[in-house]
N, C-alpha and C positions, 0 to 999 in steps of 0.2 A: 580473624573473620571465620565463621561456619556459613553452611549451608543457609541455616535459617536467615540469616541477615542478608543473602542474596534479590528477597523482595522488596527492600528497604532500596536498593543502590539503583544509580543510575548512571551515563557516560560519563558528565559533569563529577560528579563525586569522585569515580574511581579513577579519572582521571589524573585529581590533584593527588588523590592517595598514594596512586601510582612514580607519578612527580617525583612527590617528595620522600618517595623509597618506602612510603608505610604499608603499602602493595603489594605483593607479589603476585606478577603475571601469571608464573606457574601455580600458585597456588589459587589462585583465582582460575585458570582454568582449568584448573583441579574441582574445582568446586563445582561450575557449571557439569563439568564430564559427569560429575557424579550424582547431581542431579537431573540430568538426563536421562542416565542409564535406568534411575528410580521412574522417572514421570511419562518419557518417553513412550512406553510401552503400552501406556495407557492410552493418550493422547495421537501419538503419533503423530509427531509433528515433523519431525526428521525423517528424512527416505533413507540418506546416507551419511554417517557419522565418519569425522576423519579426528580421533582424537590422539594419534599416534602423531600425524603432522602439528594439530595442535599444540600439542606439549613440545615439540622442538621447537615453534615459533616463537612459543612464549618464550621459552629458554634462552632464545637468540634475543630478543624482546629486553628481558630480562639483564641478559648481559651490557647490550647496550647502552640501557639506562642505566645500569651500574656504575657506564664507562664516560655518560656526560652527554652521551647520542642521541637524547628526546626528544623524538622525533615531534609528538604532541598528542591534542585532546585521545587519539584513536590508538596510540602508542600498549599494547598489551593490552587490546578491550577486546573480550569475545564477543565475536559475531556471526550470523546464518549467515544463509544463500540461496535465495528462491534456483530451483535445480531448472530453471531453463534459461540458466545464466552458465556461459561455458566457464571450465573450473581446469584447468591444467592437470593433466592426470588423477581426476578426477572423474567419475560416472556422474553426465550429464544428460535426463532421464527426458526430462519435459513433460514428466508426467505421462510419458507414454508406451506404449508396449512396443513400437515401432524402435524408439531409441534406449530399449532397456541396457545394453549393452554399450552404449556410443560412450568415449572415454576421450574429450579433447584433447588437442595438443595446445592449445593455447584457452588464455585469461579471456573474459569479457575485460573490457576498459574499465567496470566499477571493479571488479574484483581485483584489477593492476594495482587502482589508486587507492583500496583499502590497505593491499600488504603496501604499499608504497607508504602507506601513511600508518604503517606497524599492527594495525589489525589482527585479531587472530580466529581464523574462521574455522567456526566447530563442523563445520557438515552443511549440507544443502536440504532443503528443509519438501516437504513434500507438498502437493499441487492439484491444482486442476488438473485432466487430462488437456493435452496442449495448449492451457493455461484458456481455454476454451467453458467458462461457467464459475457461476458463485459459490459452488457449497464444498467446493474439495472431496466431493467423497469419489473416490477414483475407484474406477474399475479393476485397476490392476495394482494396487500400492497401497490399496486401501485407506479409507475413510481419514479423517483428520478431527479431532470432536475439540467443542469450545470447551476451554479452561473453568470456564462459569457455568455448565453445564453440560455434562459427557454426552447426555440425548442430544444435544443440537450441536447444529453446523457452527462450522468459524467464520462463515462467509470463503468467498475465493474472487479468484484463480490464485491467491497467496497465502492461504487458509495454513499452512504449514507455519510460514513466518510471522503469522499475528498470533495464532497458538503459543508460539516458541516465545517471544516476547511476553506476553499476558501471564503465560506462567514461570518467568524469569529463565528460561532456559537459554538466554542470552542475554543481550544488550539493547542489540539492536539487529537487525534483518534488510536486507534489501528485494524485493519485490517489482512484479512489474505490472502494468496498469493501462489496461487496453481500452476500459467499459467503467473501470471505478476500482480495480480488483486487488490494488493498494486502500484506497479509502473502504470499502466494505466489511473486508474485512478486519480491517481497524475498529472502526465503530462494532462492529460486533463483538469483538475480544476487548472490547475499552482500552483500546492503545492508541496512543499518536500515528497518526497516517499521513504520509506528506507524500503529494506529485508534484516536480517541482514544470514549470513553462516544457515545452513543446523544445527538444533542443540543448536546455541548460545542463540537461545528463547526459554524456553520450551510450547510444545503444546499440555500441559494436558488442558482439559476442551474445547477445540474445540469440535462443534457438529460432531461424527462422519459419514463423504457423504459428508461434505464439501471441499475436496479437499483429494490428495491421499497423503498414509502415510508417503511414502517417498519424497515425491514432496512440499509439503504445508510446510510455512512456515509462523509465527504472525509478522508483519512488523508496522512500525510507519507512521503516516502521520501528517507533522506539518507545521508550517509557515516557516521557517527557517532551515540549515543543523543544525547549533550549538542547537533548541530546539531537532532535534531526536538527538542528541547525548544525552542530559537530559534523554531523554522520556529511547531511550537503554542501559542506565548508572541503571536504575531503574527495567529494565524487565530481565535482559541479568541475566544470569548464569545457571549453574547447577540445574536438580531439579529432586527429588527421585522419584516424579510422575510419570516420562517422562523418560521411560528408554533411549531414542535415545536423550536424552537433551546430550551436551559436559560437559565434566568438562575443559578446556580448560580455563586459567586465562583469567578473564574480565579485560581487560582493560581501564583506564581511558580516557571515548573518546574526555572531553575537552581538556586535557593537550596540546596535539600537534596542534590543531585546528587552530590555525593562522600561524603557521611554515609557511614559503614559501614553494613553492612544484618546484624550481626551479632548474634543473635540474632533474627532475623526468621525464620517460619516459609513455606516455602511447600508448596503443597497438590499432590500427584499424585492423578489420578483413575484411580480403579481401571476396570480394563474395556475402557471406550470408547476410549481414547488409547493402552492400551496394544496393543490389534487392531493399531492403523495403522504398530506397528513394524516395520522390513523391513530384515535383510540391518547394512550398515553405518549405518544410517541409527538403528538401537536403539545400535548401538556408542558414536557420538558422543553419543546423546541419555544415555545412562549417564554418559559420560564428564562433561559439561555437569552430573549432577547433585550427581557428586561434588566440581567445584570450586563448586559453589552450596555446598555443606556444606564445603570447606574456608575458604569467605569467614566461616562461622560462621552460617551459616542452617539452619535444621532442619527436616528434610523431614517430611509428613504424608503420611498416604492419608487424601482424600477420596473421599464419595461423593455422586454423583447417580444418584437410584435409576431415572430416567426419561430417561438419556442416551438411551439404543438411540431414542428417537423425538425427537430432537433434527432429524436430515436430514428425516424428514417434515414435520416442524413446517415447517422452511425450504421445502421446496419449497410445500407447500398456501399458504406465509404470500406468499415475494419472488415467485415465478413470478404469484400470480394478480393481485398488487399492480402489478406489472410488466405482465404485458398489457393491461391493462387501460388503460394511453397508447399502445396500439398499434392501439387498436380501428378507430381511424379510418384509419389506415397499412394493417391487414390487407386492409382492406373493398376500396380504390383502389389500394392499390399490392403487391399482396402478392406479384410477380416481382421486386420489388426489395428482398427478403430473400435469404439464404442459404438453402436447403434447413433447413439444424439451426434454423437459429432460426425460421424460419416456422412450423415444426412445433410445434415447442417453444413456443411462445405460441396456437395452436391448441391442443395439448393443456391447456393452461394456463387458458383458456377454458371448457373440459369440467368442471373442479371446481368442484363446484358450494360454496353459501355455506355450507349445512352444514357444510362439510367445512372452510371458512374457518374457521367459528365454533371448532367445536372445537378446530384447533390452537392457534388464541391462547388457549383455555383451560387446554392442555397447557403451552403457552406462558409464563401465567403459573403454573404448577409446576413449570417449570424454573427460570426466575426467583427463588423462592423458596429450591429446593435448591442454587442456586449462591448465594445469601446466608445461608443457613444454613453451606457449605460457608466462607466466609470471616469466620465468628465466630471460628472457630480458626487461618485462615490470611490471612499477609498479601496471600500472589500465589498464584497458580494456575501452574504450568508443565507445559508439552506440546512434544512435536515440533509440526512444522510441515510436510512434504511430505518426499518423496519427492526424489530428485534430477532435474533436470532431465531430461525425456526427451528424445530425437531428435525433428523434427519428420517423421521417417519412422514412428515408435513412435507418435506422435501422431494419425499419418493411417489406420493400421491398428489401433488402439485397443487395441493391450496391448504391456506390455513383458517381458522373461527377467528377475526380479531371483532370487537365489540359485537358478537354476535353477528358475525355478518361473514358469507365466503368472499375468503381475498385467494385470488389466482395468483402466483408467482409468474407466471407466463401467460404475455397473451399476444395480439399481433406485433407490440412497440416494441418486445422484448424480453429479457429480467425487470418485473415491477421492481427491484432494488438496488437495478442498474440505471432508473430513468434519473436518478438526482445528483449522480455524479458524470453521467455521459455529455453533459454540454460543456465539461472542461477537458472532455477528451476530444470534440470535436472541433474544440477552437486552442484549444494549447496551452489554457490558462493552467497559470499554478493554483493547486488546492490544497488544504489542512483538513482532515477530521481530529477532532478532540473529546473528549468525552463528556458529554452535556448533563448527567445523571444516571438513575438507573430507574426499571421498572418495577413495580411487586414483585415479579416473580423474580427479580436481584438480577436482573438483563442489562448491561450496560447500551445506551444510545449515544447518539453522537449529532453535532453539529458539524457544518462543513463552509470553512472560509474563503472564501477565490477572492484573485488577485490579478489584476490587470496583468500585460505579460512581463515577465523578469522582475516582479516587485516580490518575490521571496520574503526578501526582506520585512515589506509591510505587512504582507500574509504573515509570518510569522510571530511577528509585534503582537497583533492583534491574538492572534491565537494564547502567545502566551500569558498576555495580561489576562485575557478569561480562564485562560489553566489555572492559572495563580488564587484567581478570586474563591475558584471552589475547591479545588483537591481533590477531585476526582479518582484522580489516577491515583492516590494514597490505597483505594481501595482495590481490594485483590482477591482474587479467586482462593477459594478454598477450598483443594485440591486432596481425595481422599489418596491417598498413598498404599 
C-alpha cells in the first residue's frame, strides 16, 4: 500500500486487511503521518499531532494481532480527536487561548473506548474557539480551510475533524455537536456526519463551555455510513461517569445495514425545512428525494406545529447552559476570549431563569410533536446547509446566492445551524450523507433523523442512499 491508495480505503476495508495480516498498523500509520505532514500545513486541520505515541500503539496493535488478540473492526485504524475532548497527556486546547497550555490527566470515555477497542489516535484536530461557531476559523490556532476548496470554510465547531477525514488524513474523527457542528461540517467536506440520541454516547471528558449540557452531543465523522456504524458500535453505551449517559441496549448497527428500506416511510416537514432551500441546494435536496422513493420508500408531509420556535428554544436552552462554565473565565480572564464569544456568553448571562424555564417547556412540545410525527414515519429527512462559504463571505457576514443577499446571521441564529438544531433540542439521532455536489464542485448534503435510539434505522436508511449514488467515491483534489 502507498500513500496514494489512502483515498480509496475505508474502516470496513482496512479492517479485514488488517485481520487477515495483509495490513500493517504501523505501516498504515506510517502513511497517514506522512500524509499529514505533506497536507496538514496547508489545511490545517490538526492543532496537535502525536505521531511518536502513534507509532507505538500501532506497534503494540501490531503485535497483538500477530499474537491472535483481535481485538476488531477499530483494531489498528487511525484516528483524530476533536481537541475538546480530554486526551491523557495530551494538550487539550478547546480551541481556546484560555486552555492553550491545559494538559489532562485523564481520557474522555470516547477516547477510553477507542484505545480499548485498539484505535490509534493521530492527534487532536483543530476547532471552533470554545467549539462556539460554524466556520473554524480561530482566532488563535488559526483558520481550518475545506479540502474542496482552500478559500472556504469546513463548516464547524469540528471544522478540523471533517477536513482531516475529507482529505484522508484519517479514518475516522470524533467530534462534538451542540447546534449541528458534527453534521455541518460534514455536509460541507462531503463526509458522513452521525449524532447519535441524546445519551447513547457518553460525554464525560468534554471540555466544560464547549456546548450546553443538555444540547451537546459526541458524534462520529467518517468516509462511509457502514464505517460510523464501527466507529458507534465502539463508543455507544452506558457509562458510570456520565450520569445522563442511557442504559438503553446497544444495538448491533451492522447487522441490518444492507436490509432494503423498501417500503419504509420517511417524513418531510412542512414549513420550517423547506424556508432554508436556496438556489441548487433545493435542486439536489429534490433530487435525493426522488431516489429515496425510487429505493421503494414513501414520502410523507409531516407536521410540527411549534417548529418556528425551535431556534429560540436552543438559544435561551445551550447559550445559558453553556455560560454558565464560563463564569469563572469571564470574571479573571475575559481578554482572553474573542470579541463574538465573550459577547456572546455575556449576553447569555442576561436571560434570565424564566425565560429558561419556559423554553424547556416548549421544549418538551416539541418533543412530543416529533413523536407523534414518527407514529407514521420511520425517518425524518431535511437539507443540511448551504454550501460552503469563502472565508472572506464569512468575515463580512453574507453571501450572493441566486442573486439575492443571504445573511449568515440574524436574530434565530447561524442560518446553517437552523436545520440541524431541532435534533439537538430534542435528542434525536441524525445522519448527513452526501446528496451531490454544486457547479462550482461544493459537496451538499442531506440529513436523516430518527426517532430516539433507532440508530439503527437512521443508519439503514442512510446507507442504502450512500449506496445508490457513490458519492463519497468522489474527492477533493488537493494541490500539494
Amino acid at each position: 500500500m502507498t500513500e496514494n491508495d489512502l483515498p480509496q480505503l475505508t474502516i470496513a476495508h482496512a479492517a479485514e486487511w488488517i485481520r487477515e495480516r495483509r495490513l500493517s498498523p504501523v505501516e498504515l500509520t506510517r502513511l497517514y503521518l506522512a500524509r499529514i505532514d505533506k497536507l496538514n500545513p496547508i489545511l490545517n486541520a490538526y492543532q496537535t499531532l502525536t505521531a511518536e505515541a502513534a507509532l507505538a500503539d500501532a506497534a503494540t496493535a501490531e503485535k497483538e494481532i500477530n499474537a491472535g488478540k483481535y481485538r476488531g473492526a477499530l483494531h489498528g485504524v487511525p484516528v483524530s480527536i476533536k481537541d475538546n475532548l480530554a486526551t491523557r497527556g495530551i494538550k487539550t486546547t478547546a480551541g481556546s487561548q484560555i486552555l492553550a497550555d491545559w494538559v489532562p490527566d485523564f481520557d474522555a470515555t470516547v477516547v477510553a473506548r477507542l484505545k480499548a477497542a485498539g484505535a490509534i489516535s493521530l492527534g487532536k484536530t483543530n476547532m471552533h474557539e470554545w467549539a462556539a461557531g460554524g466556520t473554524t476559523i480561530n482566532p488563535y490556532f488559526g483558520a481550518t480551510y475545506n479540502p474542496w476548496d482552500l478559500a472556504r470554510i469546513p463548516g464547524g465547531s469540528s471544522g478540523g475533524s471533517a477536513a482531516a477525514v475529507a482529505a484522508d488524513l484519517c479514518l475516522a474523527s470524533i467530534g462534538t455537536d451542540n447546534a449541528g457542528s458534527v453534521r455541518n461540517p460534514a455536509a460541507m467536506c462531503g463526509v458522513v456526519g452521525l449524532k447519535p440520541t441524546y445519551g447513547r454516547v457518553s460525554v464525560f471528558g468534554g471540555v466544560p463551555g464547549t456546548g450546553g449540557y443538555s444540547t451537546n452531543h459526541f458524534g462520529v465523522f467518517s468516509q462511509t455510513v457502514e464505517d460510523s456504524a464501527l466507529v458507534l458500535q465502539a463508543i455507544a453505551g452506558k457509562d458510570d461517569k456520565d450520569p445522563l449517559s442511557s442504559g438503553a441496549p446497544v444495538a448491533d448497527y451492522s447487522t441490518n445495514l444492507r436490509t432494503a428500506v423498501t417500503g419504509k416511510k420517511f417524513g418531510l416537514v412542512a414549513n420550517y425545512f423547506d424556508d432554508l432551500l436556496t438556489g441548487e441546494s433545493e435542486r439536489l435536496f429534490k433530487q435525493a428525494i426522488e431516489s429515496l422513493e425510487a429505493l421503494g420508500m414513501k414520502a410523507e408531509r409531516v407536521t410540527i406545529p411549534h417548529a418556528s420556535l425551535i431556534p429560540a428554544v436552543q438559544m435561551a436552552t445551550s447559550r445559558v447552559e453553556n455560560a454558565s462554565a464560563h463564569e469563572e473565565y469571564l470574571r479573571s480572564r475575559p481578554r482572553d476570549y474573542s470579541p463574538d464569544i465573550l459577547y456572546r456568553h455575556i449576553h447569555a448571562l442576561t436571560i434570565p431563569a424564566t425565560t429558561y424555564i419556559a423554553a424547556q417547556k416548549v421544549r418538551r412540545v416539541l418533543c412530543q410533536e416529533f413523536a407523534a410525527a414518527f407514529e407514521s414515519v420511520n425517518v425524518i429527512v431535511t437539507p443540511v446547509s448551504i454550501p460552503a462559504p469563502t472565508l472572506e463571505e464569512c468575515r463580512q457576514g453574507f453571501a450572493i446566492v441566486d442573486g439575492k443577499k443571504m445573511t449568515f446571521q440574524d436574530i434565530r441564529g447561524s442560518y446553517w445551524g437552523l436545520s440541524t438544531i431541532p435534533f439537538n433540542v430534542t435528542g434525536l439521532p441524525a445522519i448527513c450523507v452526501c446528496c451531490g455536489f454544486t457547479a462550482a464542485g461544493l459537496p451538499l448534503a442531506i440529513q436523516i433523523a430518527g426517532s430516539p435510539f433507532d440508530e439503527a434505522g437512521v443508519l439503514q436508511v442512510a446507507h442504502a442512499y450512500e449506496q445508490r449514488h457513490r458519492w463519497g467515491d468522489r474527492k477533493p483534489r488537493l494541490q500539494e
